[in-house]
C-alpha positions as CSV (number, residue, x, y, z in Angstrom):
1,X,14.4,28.6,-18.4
2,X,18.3,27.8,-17.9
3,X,17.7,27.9,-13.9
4,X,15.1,25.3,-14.3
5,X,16.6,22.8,-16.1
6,X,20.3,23.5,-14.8
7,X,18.6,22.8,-11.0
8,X,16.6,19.7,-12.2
9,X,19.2,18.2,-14.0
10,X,21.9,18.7,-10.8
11,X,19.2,16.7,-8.5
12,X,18.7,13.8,-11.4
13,X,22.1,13.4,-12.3
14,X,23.0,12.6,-8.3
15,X,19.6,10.3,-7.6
16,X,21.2,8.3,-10.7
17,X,24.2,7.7,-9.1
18,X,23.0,6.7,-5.9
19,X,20.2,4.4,-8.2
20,X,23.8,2.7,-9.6
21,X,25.3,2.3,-5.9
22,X,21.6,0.6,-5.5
23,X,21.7,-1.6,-8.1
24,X,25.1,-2.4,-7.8
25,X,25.4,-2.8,-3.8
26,X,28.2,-0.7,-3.5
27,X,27.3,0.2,0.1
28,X,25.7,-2.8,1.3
29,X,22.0,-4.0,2.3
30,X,22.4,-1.0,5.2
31,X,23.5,1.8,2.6
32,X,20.4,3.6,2.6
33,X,19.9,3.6,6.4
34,X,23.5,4.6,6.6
35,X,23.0,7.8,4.4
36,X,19.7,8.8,5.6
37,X,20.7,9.0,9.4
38,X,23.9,10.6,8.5
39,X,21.7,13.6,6.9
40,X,18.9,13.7,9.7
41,X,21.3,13.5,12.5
42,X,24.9,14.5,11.5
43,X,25.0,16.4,8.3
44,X,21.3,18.0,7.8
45,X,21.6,20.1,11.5
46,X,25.1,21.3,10.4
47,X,23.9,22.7,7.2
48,X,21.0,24.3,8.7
49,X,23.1,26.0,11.5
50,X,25.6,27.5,9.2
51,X,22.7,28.7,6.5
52,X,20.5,30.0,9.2
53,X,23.5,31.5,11.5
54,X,24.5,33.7,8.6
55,X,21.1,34.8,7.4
56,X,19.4,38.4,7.5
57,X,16.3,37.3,10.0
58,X,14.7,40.6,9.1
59,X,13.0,38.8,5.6
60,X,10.7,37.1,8.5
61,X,8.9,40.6,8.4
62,X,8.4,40.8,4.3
63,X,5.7,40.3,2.2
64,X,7.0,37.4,0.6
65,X,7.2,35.6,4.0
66,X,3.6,35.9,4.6
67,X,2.6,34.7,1.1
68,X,4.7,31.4,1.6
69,X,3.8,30.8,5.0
70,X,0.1,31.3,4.3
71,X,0.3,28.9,1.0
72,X,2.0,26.4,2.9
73,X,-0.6,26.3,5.6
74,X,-3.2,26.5,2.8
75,X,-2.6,23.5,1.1
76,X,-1.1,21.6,4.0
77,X,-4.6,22.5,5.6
78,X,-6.0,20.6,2.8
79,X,-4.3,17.5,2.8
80,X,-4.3,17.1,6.6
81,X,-8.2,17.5,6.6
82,X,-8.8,14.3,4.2
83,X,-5.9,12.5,5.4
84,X,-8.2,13.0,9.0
85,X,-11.2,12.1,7.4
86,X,-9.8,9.4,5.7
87,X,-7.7,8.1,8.6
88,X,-4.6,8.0,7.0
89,X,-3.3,8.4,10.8
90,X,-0.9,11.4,12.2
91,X,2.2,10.5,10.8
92,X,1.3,9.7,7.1
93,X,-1.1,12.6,7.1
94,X,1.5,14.9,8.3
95,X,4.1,13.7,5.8
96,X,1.9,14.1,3.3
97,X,1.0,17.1,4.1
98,X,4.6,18.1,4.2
99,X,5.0,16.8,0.6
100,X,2.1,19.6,-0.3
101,X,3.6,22.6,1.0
102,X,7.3,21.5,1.9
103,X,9.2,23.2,-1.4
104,X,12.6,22.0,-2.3
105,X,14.1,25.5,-1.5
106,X,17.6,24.4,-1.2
107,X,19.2,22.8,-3.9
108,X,16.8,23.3,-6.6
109,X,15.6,26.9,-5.4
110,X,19.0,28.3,-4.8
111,X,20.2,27.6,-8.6
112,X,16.6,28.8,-9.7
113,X,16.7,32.0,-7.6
114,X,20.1,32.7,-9.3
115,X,19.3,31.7,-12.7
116,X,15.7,32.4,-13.4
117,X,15.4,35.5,-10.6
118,X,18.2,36.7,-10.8
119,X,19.2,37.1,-6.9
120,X,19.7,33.7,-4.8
121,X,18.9,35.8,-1.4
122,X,14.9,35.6,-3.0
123,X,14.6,32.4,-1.8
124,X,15.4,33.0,1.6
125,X,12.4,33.6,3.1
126,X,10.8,30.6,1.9
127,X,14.0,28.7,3.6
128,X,13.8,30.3,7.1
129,X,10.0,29.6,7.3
130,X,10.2,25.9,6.7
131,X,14.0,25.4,8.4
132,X,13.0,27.7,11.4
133,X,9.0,27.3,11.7
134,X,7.9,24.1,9.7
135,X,10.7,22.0,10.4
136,X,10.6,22.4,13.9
137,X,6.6,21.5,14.2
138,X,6.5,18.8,12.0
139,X,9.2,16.6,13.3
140,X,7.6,16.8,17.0
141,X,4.3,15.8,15.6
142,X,6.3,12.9,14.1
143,X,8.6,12.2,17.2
144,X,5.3,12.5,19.3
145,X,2.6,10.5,16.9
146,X,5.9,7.8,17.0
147,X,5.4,7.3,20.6
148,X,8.1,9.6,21.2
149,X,5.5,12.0,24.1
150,X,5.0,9.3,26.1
151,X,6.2,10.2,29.8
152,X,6.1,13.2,31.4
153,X,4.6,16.7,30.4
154,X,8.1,18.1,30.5
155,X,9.4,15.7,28.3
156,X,6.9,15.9,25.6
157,X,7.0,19.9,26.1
158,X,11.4,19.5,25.1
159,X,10.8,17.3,22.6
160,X,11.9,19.8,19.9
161,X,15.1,20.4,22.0
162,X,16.1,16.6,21.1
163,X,15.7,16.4,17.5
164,X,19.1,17.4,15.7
165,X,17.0,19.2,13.3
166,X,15.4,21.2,15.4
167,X,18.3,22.2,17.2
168,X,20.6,22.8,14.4
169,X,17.6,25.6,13.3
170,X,17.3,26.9,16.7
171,X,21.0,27.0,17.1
172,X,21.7,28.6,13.9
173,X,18.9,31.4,14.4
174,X,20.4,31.9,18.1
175,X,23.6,33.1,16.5
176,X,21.9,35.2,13.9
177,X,20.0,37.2,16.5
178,X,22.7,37.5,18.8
179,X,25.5,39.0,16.0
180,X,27.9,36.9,17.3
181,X,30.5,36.0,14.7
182,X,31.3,32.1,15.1
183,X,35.2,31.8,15.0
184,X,36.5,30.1,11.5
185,X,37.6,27.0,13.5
186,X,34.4,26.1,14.4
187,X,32.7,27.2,11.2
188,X,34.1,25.9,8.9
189,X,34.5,22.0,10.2
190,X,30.8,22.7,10.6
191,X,30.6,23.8,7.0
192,X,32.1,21.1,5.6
193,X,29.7,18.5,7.3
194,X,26.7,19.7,6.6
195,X,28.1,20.0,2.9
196,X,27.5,16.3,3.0
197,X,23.7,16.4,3.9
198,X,22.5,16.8,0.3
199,X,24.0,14.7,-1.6
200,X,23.7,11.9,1.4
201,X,20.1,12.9,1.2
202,X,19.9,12.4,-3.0
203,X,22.0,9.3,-2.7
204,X,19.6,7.8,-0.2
205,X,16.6,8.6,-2.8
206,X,18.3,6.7,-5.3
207,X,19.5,3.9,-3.7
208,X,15.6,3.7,-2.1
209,X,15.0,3.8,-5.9
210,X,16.3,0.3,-6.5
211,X,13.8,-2.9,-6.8
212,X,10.8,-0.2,-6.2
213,X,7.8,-0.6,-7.7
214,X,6.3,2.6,-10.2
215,X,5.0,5.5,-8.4
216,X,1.2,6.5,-7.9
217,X,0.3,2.3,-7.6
218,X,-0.7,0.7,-4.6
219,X,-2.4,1.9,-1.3
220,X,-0.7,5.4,-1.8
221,X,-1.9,6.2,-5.0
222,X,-4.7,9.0,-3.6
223,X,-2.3,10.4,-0.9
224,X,0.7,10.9,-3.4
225,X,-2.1,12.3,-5.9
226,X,-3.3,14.7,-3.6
227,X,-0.1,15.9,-2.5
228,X,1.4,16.6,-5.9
229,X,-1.7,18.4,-7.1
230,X,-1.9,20.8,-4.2
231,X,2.1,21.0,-4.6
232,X,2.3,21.4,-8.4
233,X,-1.1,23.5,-8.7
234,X,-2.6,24.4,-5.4
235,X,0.2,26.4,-3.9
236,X,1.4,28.2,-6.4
237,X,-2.0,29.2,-7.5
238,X,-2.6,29.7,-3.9
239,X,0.5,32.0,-3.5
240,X,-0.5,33.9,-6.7
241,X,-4.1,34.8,-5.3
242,X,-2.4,35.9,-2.2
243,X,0.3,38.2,-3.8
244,X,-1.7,39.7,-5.8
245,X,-5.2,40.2,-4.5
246,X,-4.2,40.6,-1.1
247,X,-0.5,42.4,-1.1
248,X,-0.4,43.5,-4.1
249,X,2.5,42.6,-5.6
250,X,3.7,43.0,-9.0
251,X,6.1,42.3,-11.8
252,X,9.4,41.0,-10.4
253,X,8.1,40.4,-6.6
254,X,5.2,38.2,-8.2
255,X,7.1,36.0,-9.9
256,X,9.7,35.5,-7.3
257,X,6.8,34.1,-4.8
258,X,5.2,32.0,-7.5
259,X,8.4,30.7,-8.4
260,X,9.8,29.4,-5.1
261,X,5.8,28.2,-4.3
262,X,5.8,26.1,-7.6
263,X,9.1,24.5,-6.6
264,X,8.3,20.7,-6.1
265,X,8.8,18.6,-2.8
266,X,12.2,18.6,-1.5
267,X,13.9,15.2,-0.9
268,X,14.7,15.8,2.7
269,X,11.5,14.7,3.4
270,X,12.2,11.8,2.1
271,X,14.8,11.3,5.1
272,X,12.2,12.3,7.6
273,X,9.8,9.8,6.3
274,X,12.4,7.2,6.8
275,X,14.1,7.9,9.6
276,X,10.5,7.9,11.2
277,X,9.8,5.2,9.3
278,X,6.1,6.6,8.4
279,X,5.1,7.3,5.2
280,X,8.1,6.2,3.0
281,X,6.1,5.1,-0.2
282,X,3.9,8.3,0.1
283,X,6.8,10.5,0.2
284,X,8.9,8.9,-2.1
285,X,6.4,8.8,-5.1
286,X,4.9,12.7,-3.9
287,X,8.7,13.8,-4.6
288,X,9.6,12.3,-7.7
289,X,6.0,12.9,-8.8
290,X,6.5,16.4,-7.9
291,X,9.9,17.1,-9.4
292,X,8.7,16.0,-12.8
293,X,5.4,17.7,-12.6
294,X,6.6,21.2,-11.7
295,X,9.3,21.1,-14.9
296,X,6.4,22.2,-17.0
297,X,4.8,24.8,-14.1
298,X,7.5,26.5,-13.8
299,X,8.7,26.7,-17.4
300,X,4.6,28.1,-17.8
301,X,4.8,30.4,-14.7
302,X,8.4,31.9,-16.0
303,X,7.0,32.6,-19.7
304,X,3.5,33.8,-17.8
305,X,4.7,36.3,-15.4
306,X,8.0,37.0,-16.3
């Protein structure tokens, strides 16, 4: 219970403050812009390379693996099938989709893995699947749907070799493969960059905040609906099915699945949506939606399985 509200009320007390720099125009008609490509392209790939360089790869083999990357391609499944039928076109429908299955595993599940499971490595599965898998694949459908394949085949086939996230998770898993031991003078500048991505990233939220109208209104109210119910309900009922009806997994390893699958949206996608410039309403209201949704999930799924 502690974890929960400790990790929610980290997040809302930063979004404020960049909603004040908003309001107040601190940083200028360009702030927002400024922040967000600061995280996508400086700070975001740093703080992926130093997570995912240190990182025990072998959790890509677990249990717990499998049930998050098979609820993830559940509901994501879901979303991108109406958003096709719909036409809600490739780049909305995949960050909307993102917004279903994308959980904020970072700075809301590290201090709920510590505080409500106990161990903050739990959530590390759930982090190398969408930093080293998810990440990758989603941001080339978004660099290619943006009109980023056209040219030749070669070019479209390295397009995940120019996006800086991408390459900060490819980098990152490089090292942790090899067992090389990155010197501390490299490190630790590195560290202390990609320190900055999410704050820059919450900032940004808030400061997109400003002169917004309310969330689920407009053109994006079904999208941002459908995303938070498969995010709030369908994955972590998804994840539950699948832990325990297919890999049978009980009492402490139950909850920690559930747990990280009923964490809400994270707000980096919020960064891909703009720097894209695709689907910034949708993922905007899907997030905040999300985060205030899943308070009472996973208060319920705590008391229920724990």
């Amino acid at each position: 219970m502690q974890g929960v509200l400790t990790g929610f009320a980290v997040i809302a007390v930063v979004i404020a403050v960049g909603y004040v720099l908003g309001l107040r125009g601190h940083l200028g008609p360009q702030g927002r812009e400024v922040l967000t490509k600061l995280a996508f392209h400086v700070a975001s790939p740093a703080l992926l390379f130093t997570t995912l360089a240190t990182a025990d790869l072998s959790v890509v083999f677990s249990s717990r693996l499998l049930v998050t990357a098979l609820s993830t391609v559940a509901v994501a499944g879901v979303f991108v099938t109406v958003g096709v039928v719909r036409g809600w076109g490739v780049g909305r429908t995949t960050i909307g989709a993102l917004c279903s299955g994308y959980v904020n595993s970072g700075n809301l599940g590290i201090p709920i893995a510590v505080y409500v499971l106990g161990d903050a490595s739990l959530v590390a599965p759930v982090l190398l699947f969408q930093l080293v898998l998810l990440t990758p694949v989603a941001v080339t459908i978004l660099d290619l749907s943006g009109g980023g394949g056209k040219g030749p085949l070669w070019r479209v086939l390295l397009t995940p070799l120019r996006n800086p996230i991408a390459l900060g998770s490819l980098a990152g898993v490089a090292v942790a493969a090899s067992g090389v031991r990155v010197p501390d003078a490299v490190m630790d500048p590195v560290t202390l960059i990609g320190n900055m991505s999410v704050p820059a990233v919450l900032l940004a939220f808030g400061i997109g905040l400003c002169g917004s109208t309310m969330p689920l209104r407009g053109a994006e109210r079904q999208p941002v609906l459908l995303a938070v119910a498969l995010k709030a309900v369908g994955q972590p009922a998804v994840a539950w099915a699948l832990a325990s009806g297919v890999f049978g997994l009980r009492g402490a390893q139950l909850l920690d699945v559930v747990v990280t699958s009923a964490l809400p949206a994270a707000q980096n996608l919020y960064t891909y949506a703009s720097t894209y410039g695709v689907g910034e309403r949708l993922a905007r209201d899907a997030i905040l939606v999300s985060t205030v949704v899943s308070v009472p999930v996973l208060v319920g799924v705590a008391a229920v399985l724990g």
